[in-house]
C-alpha positions as CSV (number, residue, x, y, z in Angstrom):
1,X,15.2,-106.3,-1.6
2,X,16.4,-109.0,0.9
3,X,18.6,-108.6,3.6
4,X,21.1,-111.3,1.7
5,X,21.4,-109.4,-1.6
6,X,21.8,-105.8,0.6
7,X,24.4,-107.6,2.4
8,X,26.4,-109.0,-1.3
9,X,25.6,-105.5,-3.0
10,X,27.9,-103.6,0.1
11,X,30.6,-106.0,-0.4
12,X,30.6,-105.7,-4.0
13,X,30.0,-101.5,-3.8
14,X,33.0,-101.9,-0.9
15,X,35.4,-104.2,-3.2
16,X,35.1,-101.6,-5.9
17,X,35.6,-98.7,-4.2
18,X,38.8,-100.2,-2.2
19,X,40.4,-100.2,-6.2
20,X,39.1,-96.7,-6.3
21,X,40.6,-95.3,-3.2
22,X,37.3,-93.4,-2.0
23,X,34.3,-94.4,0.5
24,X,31.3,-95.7,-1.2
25,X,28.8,-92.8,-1.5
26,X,25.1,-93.1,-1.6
27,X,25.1,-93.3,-5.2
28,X,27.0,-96.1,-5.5
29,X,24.3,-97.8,-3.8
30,X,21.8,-96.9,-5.9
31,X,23.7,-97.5,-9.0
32,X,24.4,-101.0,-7.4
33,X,21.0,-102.0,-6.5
34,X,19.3,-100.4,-10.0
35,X,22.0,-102.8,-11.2
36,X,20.6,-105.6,-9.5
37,X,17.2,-104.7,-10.6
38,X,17.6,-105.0,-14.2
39,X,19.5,-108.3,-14.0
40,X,16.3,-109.7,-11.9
41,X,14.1,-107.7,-15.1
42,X,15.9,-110.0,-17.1
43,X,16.3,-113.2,-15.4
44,X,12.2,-113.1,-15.2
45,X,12.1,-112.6,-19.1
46,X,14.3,-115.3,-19.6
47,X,12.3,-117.9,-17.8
48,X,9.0,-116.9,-19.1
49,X,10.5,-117.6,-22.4
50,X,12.1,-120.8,-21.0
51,X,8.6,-121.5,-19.9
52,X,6.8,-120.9,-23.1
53,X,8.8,-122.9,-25.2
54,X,8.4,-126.0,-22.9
55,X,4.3,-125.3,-23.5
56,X,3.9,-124.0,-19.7
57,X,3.1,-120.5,-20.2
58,X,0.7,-119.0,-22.0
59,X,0.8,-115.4,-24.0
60,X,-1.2,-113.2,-23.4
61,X,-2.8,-111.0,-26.4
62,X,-0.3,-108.6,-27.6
63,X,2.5,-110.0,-25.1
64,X,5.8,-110.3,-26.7
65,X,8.6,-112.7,-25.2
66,X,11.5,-110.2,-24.4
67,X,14.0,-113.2,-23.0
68,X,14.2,-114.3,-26.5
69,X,16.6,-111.9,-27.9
70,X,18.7,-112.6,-24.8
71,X,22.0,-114.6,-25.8
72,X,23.2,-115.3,-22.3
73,X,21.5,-118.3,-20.7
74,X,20.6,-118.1,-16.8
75,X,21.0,-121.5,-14.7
């Protein structure tokens, strides 16, 4: 994980425990960065979907396009 998104997930784990009233505890980071994780996950799926509908990415046997049952779009 780079230094940038460390730095943006303590100020987000920091911003929501100041609403909370308690001190961030390690769990909160993890929780945080697992977050962070599946939203990359899905950003990926997304744009190899993008990419195989433009006719720049091929599937390979058995592959199945997950970022097609996504509704949100990614820019």
């Amino acid at each position: 994980m780079s230094k940038g998104i460390k730095y943006y997930l303590k100020q987000q784990i920091n911003l929501k425990m100041t609403t909370n009233n308690r001190k961030p505890t390690a769990a909160d980071f993890m929780l945080a960065e697992l977050d962070d994780e599946k939203n990359r996950v899905r950003r990926l799926h997304v744009e190899r979907a993008r990419l195989f509908l433009a006719g720049r990415y091929e599937l390979e046997e058995g592959e199945i396009l997950i970022g097609l049952e996504y509704d949100e779009t990614y820019e």
